[in-house]
mmCIF file of the N, C-alpha and C atoms, coordinates in Angstrom:
data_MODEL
# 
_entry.id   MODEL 
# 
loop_
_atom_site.group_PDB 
_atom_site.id 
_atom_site.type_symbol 
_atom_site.label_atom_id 
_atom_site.label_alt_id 
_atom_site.label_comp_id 
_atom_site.label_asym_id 
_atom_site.label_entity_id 
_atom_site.label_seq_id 
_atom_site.pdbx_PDB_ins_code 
_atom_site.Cartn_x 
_atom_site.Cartn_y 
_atom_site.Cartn_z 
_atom_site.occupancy 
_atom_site.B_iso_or_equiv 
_atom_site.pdbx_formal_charge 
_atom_site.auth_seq_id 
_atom_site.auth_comp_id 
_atom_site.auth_asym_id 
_atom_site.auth_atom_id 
_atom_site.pdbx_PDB_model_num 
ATOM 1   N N  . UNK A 1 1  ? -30.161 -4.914  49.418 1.00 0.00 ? 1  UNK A N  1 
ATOM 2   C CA . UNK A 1 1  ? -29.493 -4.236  50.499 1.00 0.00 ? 1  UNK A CA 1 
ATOM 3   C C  . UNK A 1 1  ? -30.159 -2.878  50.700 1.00 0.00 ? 1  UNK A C  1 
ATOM 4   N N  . UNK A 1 2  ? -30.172 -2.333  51.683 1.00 0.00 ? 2  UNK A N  1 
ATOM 5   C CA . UNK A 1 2  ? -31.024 -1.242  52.487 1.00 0.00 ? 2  UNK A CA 1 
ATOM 6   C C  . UNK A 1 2  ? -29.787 -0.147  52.576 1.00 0.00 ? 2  UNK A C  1 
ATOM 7   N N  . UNK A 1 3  ? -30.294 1.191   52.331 1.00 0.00 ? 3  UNK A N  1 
ATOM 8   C CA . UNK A 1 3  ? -29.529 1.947   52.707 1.00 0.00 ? 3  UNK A CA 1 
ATOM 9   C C  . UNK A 1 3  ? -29.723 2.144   53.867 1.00 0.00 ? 3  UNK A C  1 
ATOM 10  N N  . UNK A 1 4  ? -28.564 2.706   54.369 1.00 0.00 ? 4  UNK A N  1 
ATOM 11  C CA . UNK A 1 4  ? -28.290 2.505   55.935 1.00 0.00 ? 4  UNK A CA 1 
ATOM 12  C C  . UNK A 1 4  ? -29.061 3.940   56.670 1.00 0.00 ? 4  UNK A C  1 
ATOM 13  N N  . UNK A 1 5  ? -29.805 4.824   55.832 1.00 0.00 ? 5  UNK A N  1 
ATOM 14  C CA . UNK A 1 5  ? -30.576 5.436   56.660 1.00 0.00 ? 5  UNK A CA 1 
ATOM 15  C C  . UNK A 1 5  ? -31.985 5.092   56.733 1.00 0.00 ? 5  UNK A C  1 
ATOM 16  N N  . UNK A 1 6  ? -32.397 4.142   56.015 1.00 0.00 ? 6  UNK A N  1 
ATOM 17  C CA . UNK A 1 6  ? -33.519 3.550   55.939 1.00 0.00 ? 6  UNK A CA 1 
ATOM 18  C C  . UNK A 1 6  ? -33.519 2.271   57.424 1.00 0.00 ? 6  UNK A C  1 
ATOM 19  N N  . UNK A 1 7  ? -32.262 1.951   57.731 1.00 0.00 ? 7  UNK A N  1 
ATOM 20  C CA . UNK A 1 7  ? -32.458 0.802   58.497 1.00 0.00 ? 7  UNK A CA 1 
ATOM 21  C C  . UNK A 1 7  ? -32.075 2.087   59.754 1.00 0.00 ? 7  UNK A C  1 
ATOM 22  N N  . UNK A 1 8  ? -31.614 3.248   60.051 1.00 0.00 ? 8  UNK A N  1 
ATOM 23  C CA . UNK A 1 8  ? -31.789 4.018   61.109 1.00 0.00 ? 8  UNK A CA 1 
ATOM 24  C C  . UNK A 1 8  ? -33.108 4.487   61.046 1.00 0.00 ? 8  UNK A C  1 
ATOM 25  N N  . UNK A 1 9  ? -33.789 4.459   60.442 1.00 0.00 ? 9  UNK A N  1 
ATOM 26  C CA . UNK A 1 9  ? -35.201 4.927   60.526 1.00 0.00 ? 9  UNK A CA 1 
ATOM 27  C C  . UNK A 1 9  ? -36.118 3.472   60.926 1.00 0.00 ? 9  UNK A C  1 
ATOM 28  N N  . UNK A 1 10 ? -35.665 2.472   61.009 1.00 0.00 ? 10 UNK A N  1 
ATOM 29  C CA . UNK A 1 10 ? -36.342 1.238   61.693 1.00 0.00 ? 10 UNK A CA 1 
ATOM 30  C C  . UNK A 1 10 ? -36.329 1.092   63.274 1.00 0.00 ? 10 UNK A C  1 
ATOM 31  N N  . UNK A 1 11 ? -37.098 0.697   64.460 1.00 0.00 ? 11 UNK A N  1 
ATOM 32  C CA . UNK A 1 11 ? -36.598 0.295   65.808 1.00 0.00 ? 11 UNK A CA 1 
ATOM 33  C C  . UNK A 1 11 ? -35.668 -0.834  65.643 1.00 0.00 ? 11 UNK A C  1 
ATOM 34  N N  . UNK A 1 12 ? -35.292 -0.884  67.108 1.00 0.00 ? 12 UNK A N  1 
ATOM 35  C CA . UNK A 1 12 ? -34.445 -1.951  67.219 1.00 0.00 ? 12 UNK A CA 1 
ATOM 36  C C  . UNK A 1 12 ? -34.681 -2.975  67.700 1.00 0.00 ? 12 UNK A C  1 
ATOM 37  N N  . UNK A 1 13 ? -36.365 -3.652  67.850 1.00 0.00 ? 13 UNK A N  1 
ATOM 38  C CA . UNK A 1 13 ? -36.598 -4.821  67.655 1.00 0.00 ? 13 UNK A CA 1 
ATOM 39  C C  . UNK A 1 13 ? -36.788 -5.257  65.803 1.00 0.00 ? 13 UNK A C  1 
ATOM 40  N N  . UNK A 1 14 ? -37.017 -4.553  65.681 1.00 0.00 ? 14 UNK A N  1 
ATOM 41  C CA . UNK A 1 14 ? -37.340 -4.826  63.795 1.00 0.00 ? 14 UNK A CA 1 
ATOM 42  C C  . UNK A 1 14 ? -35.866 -4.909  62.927 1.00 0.00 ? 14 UNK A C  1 
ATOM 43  N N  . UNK A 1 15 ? -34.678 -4.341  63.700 1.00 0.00 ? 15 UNK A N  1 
ATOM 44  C CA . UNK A 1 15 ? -33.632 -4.685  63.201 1.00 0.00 ? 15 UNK A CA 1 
ATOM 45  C C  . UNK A 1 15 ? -32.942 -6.113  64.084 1.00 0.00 ? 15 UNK A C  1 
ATOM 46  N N  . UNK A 1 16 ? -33.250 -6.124  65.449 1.00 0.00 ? 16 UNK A N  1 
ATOM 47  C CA . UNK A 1 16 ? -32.662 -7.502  65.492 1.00 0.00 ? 16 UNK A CA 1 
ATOM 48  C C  . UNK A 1 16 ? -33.013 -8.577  64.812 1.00 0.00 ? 16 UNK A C  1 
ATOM 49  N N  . UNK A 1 17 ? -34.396 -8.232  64.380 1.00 0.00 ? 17 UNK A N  1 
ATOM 50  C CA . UNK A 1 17 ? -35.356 -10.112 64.001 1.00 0.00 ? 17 UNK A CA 1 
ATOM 51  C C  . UNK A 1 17 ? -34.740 -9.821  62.194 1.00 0.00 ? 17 UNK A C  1 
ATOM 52  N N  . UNK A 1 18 ? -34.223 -8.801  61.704 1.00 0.00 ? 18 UNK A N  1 
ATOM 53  C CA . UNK A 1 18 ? -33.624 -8.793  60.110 1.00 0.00 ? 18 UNK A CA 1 
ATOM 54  C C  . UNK A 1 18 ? -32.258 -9.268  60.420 1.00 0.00 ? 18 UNK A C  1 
ATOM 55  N N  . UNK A 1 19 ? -31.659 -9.341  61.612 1.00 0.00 ? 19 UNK A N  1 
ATOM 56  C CA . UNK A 1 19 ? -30.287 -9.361  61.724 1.00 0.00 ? 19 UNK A CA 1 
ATOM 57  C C  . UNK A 1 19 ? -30.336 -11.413 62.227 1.00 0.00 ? 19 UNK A C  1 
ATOM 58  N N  . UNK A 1 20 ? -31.168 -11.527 62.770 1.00 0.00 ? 20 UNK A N  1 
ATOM 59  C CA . UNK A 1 20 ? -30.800 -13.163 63.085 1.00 0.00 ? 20 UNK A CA 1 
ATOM 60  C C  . UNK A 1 20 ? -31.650 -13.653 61.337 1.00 0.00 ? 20 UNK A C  1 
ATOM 61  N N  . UNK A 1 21 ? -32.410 -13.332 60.919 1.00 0.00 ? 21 UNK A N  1 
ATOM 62  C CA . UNK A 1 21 ? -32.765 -13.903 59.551 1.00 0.00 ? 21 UNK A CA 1 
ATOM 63  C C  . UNK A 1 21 ? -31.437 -13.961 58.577 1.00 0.00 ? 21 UNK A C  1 
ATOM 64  N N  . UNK A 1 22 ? -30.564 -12.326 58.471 1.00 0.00 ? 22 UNK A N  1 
ATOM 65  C CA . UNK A 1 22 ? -29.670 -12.521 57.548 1.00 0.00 ? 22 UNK A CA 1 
ATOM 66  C C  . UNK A 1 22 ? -28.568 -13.788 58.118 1.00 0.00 ? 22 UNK A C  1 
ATOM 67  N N  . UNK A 1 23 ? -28.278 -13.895 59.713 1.00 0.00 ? 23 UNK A N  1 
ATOM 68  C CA . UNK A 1 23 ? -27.591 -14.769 60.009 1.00 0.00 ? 23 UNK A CA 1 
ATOM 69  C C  . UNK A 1 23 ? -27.993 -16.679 59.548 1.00 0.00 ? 23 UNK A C  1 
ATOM 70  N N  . UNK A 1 24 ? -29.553 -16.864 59.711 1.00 0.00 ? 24 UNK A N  1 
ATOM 71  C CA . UNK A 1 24 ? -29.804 -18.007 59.376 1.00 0.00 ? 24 UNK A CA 1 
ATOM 72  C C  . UNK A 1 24 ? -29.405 -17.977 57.928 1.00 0.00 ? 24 UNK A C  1 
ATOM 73  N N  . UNK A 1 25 ? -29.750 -17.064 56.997 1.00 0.00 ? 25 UNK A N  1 
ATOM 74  C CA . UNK A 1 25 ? -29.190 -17.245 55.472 1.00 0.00 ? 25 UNK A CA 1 
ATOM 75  C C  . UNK A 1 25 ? -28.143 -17.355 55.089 1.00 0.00 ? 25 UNK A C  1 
ATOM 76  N N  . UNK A 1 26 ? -27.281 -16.443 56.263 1.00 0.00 ? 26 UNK A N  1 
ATOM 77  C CA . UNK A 1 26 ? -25.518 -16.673 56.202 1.00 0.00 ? 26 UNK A CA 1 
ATOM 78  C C  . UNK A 1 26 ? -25.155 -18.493 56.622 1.00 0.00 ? 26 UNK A C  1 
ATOM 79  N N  . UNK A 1 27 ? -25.621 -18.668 56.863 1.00 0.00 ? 27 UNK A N  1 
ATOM 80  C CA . UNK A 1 27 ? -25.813 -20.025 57.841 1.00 0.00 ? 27 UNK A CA 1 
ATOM 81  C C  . UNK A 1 27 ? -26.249 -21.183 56.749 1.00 0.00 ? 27 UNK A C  1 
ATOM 82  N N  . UNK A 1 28 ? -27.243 -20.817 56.029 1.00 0.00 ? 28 UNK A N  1 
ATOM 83  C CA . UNK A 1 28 ? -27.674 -21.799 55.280 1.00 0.00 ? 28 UNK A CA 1 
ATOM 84  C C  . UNK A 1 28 ? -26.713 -21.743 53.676 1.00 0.00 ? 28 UNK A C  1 
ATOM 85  N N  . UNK A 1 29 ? -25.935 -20.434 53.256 1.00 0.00 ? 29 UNK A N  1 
ATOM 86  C CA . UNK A 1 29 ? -25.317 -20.104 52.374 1.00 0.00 ? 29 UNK A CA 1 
ATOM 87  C C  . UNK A 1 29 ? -23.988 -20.659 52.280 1.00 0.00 ? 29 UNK A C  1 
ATOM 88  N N  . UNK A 1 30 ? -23.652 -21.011 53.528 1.00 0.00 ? 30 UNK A N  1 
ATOM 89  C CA . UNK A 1 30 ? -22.056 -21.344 54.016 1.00 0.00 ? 30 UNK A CA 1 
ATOM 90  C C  . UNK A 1 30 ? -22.614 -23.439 53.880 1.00 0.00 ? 30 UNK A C  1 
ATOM 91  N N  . UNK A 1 31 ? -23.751 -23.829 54.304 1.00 0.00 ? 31 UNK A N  1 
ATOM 92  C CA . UNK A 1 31 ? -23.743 -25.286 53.921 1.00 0.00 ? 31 UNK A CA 1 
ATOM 93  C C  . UNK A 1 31 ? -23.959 -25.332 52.284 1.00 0.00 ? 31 UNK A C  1 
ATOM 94  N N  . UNK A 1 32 ? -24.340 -23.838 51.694 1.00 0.00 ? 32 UNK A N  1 
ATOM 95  C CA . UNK A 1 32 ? -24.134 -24.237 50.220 1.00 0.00 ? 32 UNK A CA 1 
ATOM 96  C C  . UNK A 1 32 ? -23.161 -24.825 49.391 1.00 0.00 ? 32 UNK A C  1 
ATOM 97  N N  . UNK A 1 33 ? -22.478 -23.738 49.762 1.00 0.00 ? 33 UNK A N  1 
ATOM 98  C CA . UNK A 1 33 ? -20.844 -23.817 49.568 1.00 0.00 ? 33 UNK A CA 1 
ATOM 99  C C  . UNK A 1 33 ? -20.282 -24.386 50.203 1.00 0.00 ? 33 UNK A C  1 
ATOM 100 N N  . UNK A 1 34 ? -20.499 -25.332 51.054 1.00 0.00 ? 34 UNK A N  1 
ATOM 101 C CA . UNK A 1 34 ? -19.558 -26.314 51.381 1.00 0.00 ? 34 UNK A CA 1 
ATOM 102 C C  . UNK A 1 34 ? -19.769 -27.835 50.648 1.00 0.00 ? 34 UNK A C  1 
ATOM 103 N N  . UNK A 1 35 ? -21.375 -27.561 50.359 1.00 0.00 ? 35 UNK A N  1 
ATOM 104 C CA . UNK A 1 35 ? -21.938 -29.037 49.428 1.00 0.00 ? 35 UNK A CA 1 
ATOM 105 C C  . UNK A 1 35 ? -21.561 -29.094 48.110 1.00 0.00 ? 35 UNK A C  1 
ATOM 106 N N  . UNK A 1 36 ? -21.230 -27.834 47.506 1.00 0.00 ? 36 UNK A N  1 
ATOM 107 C CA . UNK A 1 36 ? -20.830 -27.223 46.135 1.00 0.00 ? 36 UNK A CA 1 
ATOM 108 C C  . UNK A 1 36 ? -22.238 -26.724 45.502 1.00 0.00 ? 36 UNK A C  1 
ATOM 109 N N  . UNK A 1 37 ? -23.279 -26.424 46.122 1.00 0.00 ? 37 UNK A N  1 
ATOM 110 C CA . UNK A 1 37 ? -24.405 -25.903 45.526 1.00 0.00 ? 37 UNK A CA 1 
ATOM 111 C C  . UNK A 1 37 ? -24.513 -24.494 45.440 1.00 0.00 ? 37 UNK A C  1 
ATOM 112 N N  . UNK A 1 38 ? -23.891 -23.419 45.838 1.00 0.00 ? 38 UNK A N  1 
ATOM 113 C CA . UNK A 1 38 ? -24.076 -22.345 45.872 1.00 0.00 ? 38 UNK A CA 1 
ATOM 114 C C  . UNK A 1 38 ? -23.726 -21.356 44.137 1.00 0.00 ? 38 UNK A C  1 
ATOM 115 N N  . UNK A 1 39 ? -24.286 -20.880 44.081 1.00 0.00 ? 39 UNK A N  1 
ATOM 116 C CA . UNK A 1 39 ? -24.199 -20.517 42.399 1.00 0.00 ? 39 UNK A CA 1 
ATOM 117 C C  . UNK A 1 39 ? -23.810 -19.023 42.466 1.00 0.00 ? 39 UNK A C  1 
ATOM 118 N N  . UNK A 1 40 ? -24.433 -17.852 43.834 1.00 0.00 ? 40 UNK A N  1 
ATOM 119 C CA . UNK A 1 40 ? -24.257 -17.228 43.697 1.00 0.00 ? 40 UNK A CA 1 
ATOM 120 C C  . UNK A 1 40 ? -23.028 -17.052 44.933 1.00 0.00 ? 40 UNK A C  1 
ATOM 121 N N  . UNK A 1 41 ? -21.552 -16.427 44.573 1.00 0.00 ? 41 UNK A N  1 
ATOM 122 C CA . UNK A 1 41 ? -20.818 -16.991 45.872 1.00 0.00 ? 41 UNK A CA 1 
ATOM 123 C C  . UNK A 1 41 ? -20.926 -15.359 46.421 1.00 0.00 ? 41 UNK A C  1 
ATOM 124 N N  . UNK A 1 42 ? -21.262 -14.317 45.543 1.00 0.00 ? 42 UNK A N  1 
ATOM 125 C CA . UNK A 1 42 ? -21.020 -13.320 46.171 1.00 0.00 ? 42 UNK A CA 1 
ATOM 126 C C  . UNK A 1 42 ? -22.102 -12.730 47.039 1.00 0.00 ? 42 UNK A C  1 
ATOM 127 N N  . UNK A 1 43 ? -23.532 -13.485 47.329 1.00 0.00 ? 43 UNK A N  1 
ATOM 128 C CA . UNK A 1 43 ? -24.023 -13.236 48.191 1.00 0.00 ? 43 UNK A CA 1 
ATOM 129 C C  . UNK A 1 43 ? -23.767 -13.767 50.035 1.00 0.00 ? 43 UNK A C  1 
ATOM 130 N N  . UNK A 1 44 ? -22.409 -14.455 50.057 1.00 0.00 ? 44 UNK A N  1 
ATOM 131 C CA . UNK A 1 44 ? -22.147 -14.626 51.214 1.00 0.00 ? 44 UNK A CA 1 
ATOM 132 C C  . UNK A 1 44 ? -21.805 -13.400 51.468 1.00 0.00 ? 44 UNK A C  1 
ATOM 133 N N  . UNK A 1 45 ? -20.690 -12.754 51.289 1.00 0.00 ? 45 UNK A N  1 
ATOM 134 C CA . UNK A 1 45 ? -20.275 -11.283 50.960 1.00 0.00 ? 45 UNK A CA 1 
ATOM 135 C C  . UNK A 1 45 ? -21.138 -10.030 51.382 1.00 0.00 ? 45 UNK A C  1 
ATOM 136 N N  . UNK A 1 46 ? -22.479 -10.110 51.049 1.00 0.00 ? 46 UNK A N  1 
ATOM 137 C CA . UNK A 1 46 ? -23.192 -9.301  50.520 1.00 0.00 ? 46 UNK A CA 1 
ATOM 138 C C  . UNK A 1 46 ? -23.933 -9.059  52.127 1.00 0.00 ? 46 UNK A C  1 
ATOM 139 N N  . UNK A 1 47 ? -24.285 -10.527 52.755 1.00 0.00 ? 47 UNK A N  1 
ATOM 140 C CA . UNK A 1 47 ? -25.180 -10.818 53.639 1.00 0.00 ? 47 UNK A CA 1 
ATOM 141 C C  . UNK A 1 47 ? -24.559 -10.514 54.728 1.00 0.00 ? 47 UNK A C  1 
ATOM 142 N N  . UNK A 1 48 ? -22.962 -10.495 55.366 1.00 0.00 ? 48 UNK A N  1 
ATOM 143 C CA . UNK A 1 48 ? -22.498 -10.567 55.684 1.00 0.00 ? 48 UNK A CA 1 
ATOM 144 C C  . UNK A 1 48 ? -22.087 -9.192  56.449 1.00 0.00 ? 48 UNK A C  1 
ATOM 145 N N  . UNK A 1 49 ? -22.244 -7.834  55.330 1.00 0.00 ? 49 UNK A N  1 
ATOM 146 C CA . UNK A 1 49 ? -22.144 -6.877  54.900 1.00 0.00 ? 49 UNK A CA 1 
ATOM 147 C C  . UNK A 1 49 ? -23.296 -5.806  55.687 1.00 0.00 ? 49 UNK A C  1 
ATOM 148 N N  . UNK A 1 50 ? -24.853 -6.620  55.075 1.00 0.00 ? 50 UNK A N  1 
ATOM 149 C CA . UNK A 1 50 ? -25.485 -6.102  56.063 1.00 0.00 ? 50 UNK A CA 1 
ATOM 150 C C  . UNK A 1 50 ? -26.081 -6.587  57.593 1.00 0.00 ? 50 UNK A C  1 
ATOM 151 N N  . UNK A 1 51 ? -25.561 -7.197  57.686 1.00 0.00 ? 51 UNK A N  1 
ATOM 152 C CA . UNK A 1 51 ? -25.381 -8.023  59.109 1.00 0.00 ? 51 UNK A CA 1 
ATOM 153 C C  . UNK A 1 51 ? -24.652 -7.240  60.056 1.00 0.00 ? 51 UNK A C  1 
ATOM 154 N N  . UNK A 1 52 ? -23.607 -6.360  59.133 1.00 0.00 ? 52 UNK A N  1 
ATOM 155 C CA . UNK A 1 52 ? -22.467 -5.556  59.666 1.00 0.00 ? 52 UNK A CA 1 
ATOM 156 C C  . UNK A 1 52 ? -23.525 -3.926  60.053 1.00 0.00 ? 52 UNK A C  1 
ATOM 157 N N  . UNK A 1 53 ? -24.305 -3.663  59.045 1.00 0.00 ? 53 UNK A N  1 
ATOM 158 C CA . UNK A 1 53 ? -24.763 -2.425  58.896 1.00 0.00 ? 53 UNK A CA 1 
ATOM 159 C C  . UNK A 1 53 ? -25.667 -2.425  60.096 1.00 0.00 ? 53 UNK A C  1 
ATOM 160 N N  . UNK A 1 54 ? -26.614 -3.698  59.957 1.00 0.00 ? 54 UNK A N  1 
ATOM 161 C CA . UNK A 1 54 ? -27.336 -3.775  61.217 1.00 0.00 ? 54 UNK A CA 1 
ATOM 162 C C  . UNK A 1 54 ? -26.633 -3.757  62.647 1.00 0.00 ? 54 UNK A C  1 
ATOM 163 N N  . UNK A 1 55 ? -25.837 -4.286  63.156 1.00 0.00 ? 55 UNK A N  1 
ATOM 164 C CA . UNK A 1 55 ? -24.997 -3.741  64.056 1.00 0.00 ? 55 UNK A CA 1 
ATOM 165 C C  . UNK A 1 55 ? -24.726 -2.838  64.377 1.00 0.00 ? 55 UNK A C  1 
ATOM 166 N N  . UNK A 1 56 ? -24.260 -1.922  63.475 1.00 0.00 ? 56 UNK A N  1 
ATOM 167 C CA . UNK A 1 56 ? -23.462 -0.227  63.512 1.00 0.00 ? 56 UNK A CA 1 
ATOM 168 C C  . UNK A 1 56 ? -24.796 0.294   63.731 1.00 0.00 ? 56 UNK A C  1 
ATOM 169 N N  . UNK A 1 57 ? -26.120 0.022   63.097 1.00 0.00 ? 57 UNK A N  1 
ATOM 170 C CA . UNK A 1 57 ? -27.512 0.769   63.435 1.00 0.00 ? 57 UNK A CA 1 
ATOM 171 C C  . UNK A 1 57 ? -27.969 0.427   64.810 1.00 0.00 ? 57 UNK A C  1 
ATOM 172 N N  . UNK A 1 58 ? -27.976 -0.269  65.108 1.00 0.00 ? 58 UNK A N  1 
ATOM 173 C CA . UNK A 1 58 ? -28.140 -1.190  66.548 1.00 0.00 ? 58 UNK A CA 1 
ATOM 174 C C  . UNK A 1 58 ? -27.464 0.012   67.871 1.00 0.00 ? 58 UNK A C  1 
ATOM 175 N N  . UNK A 1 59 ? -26.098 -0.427  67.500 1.00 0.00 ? 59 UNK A N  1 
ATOM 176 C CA . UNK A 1 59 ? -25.004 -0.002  68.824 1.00 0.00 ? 59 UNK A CA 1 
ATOM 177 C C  . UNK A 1 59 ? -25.646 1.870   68.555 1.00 0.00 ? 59 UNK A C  1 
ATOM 178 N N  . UNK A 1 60 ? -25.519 2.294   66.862 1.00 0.00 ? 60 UNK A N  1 
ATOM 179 C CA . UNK A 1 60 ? -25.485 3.993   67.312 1.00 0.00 ? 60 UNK A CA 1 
ATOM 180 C C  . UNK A 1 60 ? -26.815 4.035   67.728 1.00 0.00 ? 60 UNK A C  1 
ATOM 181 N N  . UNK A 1 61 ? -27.940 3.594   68.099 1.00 0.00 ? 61 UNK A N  1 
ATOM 182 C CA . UNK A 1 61 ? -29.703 3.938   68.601 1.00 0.00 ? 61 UNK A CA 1 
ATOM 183 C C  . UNK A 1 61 ? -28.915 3.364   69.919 1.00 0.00 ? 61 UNK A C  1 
ATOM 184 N N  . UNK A 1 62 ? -28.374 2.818   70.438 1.00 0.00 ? 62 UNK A N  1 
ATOM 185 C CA . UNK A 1 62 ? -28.183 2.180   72.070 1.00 0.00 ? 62 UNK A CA 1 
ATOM 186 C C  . UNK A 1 62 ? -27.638 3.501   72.333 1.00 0.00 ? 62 UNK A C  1 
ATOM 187 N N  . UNK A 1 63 ? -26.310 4.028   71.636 1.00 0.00 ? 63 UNK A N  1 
ATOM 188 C CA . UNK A 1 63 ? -25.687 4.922   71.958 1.00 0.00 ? 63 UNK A CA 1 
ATOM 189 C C  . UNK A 1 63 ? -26.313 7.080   72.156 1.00 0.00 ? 63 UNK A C  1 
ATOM 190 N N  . UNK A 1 64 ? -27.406 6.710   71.652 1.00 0.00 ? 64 UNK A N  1 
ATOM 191 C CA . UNK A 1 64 ? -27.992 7.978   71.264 1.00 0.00 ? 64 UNK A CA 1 
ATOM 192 C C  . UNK A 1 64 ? -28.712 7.746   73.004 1.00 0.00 ? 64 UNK A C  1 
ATOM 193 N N  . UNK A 1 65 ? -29.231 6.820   73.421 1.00 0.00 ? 65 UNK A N  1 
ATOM 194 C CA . UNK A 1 65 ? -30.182 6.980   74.339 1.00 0.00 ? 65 UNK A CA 1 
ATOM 195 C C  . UNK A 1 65 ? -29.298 7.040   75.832 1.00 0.00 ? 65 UNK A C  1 
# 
């Protein structure tokens, strides 16, 4: 996980293409755990989390301009 001034110091094409990747992993993490393969459960949590951060970095760079 990235601190969140490191991902304000990124543009916001370089944070959307990290933000649909964490979604495909959220995506592929959720058929883990539904097959019973997932070992680690608290990285749904985790991914989820910065998916969130990327957003809030997203909207405040829309909002600055």
């Amino acid at each position: 996980m990235e601190k969140f001034k490191n991902l304000m110091a990124k543009d916001e094409k370089e944070l959307l293409e990290m933000e649909n990747q964490l979604k495909k992993e959220a995506l592929n993490l959720r058929f883990q755990q539904a097959s019973g393969q997932l070992k680690n459960t608290a990285r749904r949590r985790q991914v989820r989390r910065e998916v969130a951060q990327i957003k809030t970095a997203v909207a405040q760079k829309a909002a600055k301009k």
